[in-house]
C-alpha positions as CSV (number, residue, x, y, z in Angstrom):
1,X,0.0,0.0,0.0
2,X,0.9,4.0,-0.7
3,X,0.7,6.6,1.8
4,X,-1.2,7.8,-0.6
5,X,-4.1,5.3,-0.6
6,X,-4.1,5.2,3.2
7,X,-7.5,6.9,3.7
8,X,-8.1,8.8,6.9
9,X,-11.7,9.7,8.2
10,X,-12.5,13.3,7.8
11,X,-9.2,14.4,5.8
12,X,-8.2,15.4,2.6
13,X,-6.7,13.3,0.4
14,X,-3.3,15.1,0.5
15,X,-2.8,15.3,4.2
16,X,-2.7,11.8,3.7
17,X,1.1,12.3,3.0
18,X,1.0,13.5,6.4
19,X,2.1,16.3,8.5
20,X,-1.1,16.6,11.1
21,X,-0.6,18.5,14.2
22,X,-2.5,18.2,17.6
23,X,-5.2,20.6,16.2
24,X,-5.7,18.2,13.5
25,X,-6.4,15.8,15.8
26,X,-9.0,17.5,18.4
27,X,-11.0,18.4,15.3
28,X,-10.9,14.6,14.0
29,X,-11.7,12.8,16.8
30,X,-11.3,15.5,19.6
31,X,-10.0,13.4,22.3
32,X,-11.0,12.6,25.9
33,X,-8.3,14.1,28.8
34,X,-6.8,11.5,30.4
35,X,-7.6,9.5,33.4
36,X,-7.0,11.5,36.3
37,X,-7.7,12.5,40.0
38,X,-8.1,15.8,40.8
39,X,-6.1,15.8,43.8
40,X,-2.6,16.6,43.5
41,X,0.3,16.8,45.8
42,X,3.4,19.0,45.5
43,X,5.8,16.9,43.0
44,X,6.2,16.1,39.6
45,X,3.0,14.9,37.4
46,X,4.1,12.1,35.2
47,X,1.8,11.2,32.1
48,X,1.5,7.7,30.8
49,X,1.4,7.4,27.0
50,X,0.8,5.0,24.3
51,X,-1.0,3.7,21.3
52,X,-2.6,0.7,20.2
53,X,-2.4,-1.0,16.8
54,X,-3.6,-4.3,17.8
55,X,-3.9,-4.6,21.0
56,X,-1.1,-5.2,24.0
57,X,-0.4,-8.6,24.7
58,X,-0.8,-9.9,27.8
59,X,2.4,-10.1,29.1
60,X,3.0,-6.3,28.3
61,X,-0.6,-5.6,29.9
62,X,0.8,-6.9,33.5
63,X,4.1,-5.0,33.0
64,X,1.9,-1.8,32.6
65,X,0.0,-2.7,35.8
66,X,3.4,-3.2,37.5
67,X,4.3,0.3,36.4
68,X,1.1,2.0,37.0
69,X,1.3,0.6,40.5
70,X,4.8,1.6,41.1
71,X,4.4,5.0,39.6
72,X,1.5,6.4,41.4
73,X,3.3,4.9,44.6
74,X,6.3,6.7,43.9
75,X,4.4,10.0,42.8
76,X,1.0,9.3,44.0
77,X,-2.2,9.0,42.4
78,X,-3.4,12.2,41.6
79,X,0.1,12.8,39.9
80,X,-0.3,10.4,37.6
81,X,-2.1,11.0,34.0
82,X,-2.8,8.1,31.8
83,X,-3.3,9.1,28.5
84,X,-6.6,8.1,26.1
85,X,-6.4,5.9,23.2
86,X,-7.8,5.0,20.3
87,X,-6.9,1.7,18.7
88,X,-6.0,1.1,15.4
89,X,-5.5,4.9,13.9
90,X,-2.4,4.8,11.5
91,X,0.8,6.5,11.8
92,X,1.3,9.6,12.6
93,X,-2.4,10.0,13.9
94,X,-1.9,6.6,16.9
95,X,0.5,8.5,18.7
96,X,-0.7,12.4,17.7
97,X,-4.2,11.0,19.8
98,X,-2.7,9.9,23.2
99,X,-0.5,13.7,23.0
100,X,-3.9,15.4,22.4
101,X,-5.1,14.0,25.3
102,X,-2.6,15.1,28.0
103,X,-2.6,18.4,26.4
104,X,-6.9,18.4,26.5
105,X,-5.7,17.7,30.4
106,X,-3.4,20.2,30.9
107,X,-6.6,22.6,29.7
108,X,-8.9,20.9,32.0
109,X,-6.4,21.0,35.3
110,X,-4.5,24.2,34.3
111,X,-1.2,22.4,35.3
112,X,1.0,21.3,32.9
113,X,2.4,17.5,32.7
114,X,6.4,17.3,33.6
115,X,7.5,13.9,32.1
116,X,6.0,12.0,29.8
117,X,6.7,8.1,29.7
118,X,5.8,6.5,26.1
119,X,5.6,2.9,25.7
120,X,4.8,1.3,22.9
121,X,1.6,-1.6,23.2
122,X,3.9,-4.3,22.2
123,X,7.3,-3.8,24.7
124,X,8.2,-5.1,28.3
125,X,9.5,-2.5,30.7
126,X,10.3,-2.8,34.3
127,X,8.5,-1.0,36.8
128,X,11.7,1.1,37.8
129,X,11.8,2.4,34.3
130,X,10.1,6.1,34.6
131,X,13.1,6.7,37.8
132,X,15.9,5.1,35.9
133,X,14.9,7.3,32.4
134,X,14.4,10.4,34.6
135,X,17.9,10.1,36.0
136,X,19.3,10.0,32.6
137,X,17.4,12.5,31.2
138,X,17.6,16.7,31.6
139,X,15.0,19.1,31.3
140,X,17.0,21.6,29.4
141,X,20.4,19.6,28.6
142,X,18.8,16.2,26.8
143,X,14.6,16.8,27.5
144,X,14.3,13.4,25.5
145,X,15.6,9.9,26.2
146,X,14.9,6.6,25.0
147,X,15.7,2.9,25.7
148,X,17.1,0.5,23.4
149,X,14.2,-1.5,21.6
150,X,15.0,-4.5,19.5
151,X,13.4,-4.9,15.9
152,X,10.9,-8.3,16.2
153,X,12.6,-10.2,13.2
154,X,15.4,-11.5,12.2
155,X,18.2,-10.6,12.6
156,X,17.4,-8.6,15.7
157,X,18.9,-5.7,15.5
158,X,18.6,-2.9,17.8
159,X,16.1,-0.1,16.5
160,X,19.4,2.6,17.0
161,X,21.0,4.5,14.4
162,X,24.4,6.3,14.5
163,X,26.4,8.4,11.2
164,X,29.7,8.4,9.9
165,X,30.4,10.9,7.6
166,X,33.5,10.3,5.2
167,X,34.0,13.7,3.1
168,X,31.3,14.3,1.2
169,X,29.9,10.9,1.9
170,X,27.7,10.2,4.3
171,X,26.7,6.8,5.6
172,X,24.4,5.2,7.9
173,X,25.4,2.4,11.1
174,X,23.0,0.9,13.0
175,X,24.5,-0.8,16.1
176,X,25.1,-4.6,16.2
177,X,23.7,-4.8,19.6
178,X,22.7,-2.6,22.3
179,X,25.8,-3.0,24.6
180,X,28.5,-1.2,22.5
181,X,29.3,0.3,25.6
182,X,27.2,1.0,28.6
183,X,25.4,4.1,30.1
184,X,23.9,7.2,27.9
185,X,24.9,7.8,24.5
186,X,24.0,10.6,21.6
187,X,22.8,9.0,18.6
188,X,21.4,10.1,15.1
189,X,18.0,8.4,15.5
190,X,16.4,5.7,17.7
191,X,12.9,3.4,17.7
192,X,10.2,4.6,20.5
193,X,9.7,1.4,21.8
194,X,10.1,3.2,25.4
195,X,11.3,6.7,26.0
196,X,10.8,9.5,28.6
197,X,10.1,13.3,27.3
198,X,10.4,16.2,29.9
199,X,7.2,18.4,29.0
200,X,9.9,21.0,27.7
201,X,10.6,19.4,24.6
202,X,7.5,19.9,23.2
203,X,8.5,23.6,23.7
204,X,11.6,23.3,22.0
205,X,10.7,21.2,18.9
206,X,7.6,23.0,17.2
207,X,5.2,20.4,15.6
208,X,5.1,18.4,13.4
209,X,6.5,16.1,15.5
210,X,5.1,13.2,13.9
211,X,4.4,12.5,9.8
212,X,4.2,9.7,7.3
213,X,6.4,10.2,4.4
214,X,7.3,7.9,1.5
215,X,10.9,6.7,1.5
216,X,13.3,9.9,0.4
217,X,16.5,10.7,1.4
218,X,17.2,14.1,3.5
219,X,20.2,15.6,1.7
220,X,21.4,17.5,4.8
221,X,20.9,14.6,7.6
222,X,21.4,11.9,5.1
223,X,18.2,9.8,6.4
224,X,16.1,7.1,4.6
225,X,12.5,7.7,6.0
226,X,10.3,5.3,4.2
227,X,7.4,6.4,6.9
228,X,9.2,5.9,9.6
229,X,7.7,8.4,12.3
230,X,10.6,7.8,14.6
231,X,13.3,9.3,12.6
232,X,11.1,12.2,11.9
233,X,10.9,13.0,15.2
234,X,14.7,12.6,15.4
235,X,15.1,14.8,12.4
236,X,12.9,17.5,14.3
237,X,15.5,17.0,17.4
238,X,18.5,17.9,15.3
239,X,16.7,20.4,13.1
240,X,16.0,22.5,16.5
241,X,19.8,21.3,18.5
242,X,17.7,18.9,21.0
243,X,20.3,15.7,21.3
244,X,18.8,12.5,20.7
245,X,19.8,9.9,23.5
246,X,19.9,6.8,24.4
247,X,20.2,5.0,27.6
248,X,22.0,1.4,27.3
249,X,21.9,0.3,30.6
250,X,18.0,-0.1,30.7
251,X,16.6,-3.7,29.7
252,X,13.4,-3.7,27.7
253,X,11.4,-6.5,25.6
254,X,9.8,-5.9,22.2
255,X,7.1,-8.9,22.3
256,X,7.7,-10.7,18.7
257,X,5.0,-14.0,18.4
258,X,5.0,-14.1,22.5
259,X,8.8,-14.6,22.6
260,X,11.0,-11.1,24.5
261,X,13.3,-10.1,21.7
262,X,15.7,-7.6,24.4
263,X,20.1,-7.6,24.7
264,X,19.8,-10.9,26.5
265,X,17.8,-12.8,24.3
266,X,19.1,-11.7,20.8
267,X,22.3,-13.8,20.7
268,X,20.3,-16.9,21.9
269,X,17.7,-15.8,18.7
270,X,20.7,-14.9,16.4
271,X,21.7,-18.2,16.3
272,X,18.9,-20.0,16.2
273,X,17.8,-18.4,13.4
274,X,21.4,-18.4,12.2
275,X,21.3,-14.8,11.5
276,X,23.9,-12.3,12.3
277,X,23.4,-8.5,12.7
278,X,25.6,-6.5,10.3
């Protein structure tokens, strides 16, 4: 299928090709706030975020309860926001919802949200994940931080991009495994399986900050989109100086036919498959 034939209720034709923003969205489908309690202590609010395509499997289901648990224990109920979703909207209007709704929120409570967690409905993440992201992350210095995710098949690579430039030429390196070296590190472009964004960056980096584009090459970052909503957001980041990160020390799952593909499972799958990443 084309972007072009993708066909989205209530829009013209050529916005199928797609930059929407949030206003876009609340005139599409205009979006519910998110689930909240009106009470809220001194503290930071912390918005949970996703977007479903087909539905989260059941393992990733009890992970989220884990982290809802642990989150509004650590920050308390009423400091918590859990964003609305609607299943089954295509990219870039999944993710465009859930962001419409915090924002609908912030209108309704007149307090803005400080960190957003986004978790994809098909990854694992442990229930320490929001603290450990935090720690890494910066409000000002690097307002956006992600985890490593794994793609789902072979040969497992890890959904994280670098560049080397040679002269004139400039290609592209995507890691053989999520371990080259431990701890944070700057990167040209990284998956969303799991990322935290401090309520700054959506300051910094003016929308769009999602789109669908058929595959072209950006002459000036030297990126191969082919609809990928990810690197757009990426190429926003660097278009606007806000460093793109990624913290390797974090373990996370991307769910592939019930079976965890994360840094201590892809060897094991590597070589069952007999597959090696380049």
């Amino acid at each position: 299928m084309k972007f072009e034939d993708i066909e989205v209720p209530g829009h013209r034709k050529e916005l199928t090709f797609m930059q929407p923003d949030i206003g876009d969205i609340d005139a599409l489908y205009d979006p519910p706030p998110s689930a909240f309690r009106e009470k809220i202590k001194d503290g930071p609010v912390i918005a949970l975020a996703t977007c479903s395509y087909s539905g989260p499997e059941p393992e990733c289901w009890n992970a989220w309860n884990r982290l809802l648990a642990r989150t509004c224990w650590d920050y308390g109920e009423g400091n918590v926001w859990i964003s609305a979703v609607r299943e089954r909207l295509p990219n870039p209007y999944a993710p465009l919802f859930s962001l419409a709704s915090l924002f609908k929120t912030e209108r309704v409570t007149g307090r803005r949200f400080d960190w957003m967690l986004w978790v994809d409905d098909d990854v694992l993440v442990p229930s320490t994940v929001i603290q450990k992201l935090i720690a890494s992350a910066d409000p000002e210095e690097r307002p956006f931080v992600a985890c490593v995710g794994y793609d789902r098949q072979p040969p497992f690579k890890p959904a994280v991009w670098d560049r080397i430039e040679t002269g004139n030429c400039v290609s592209k390196l995507q890691w053989k495994d999520g371990r080259e070296g431990t701890g944070l590190h700057k990167v040209e472009v990284t998956g969303l399986c799991c990322a935290i964004f401090h309520r700054s960056f959506f300051d910094k980096v003016p929308q769009p900050w999602f789109a669908a584009t058929p595959g072209e090459l950006d002459d000036k970052f030297g990126i191969v989109y082919r609809g990928n909503t990810d690197a757009w957001l990426c190429q926003r980041c660097r278009e606007e100086g806000v460093p793109v990160c990624v913290d390797t020390d974090i373990e996370i799952a991307h769910m592939s036919s019930r079976v965890p593909i994360c840094g201590q499972t892809v060897k094991m799958l590597r070589r069952t498959f007999e597959v090696e990443a380049e």
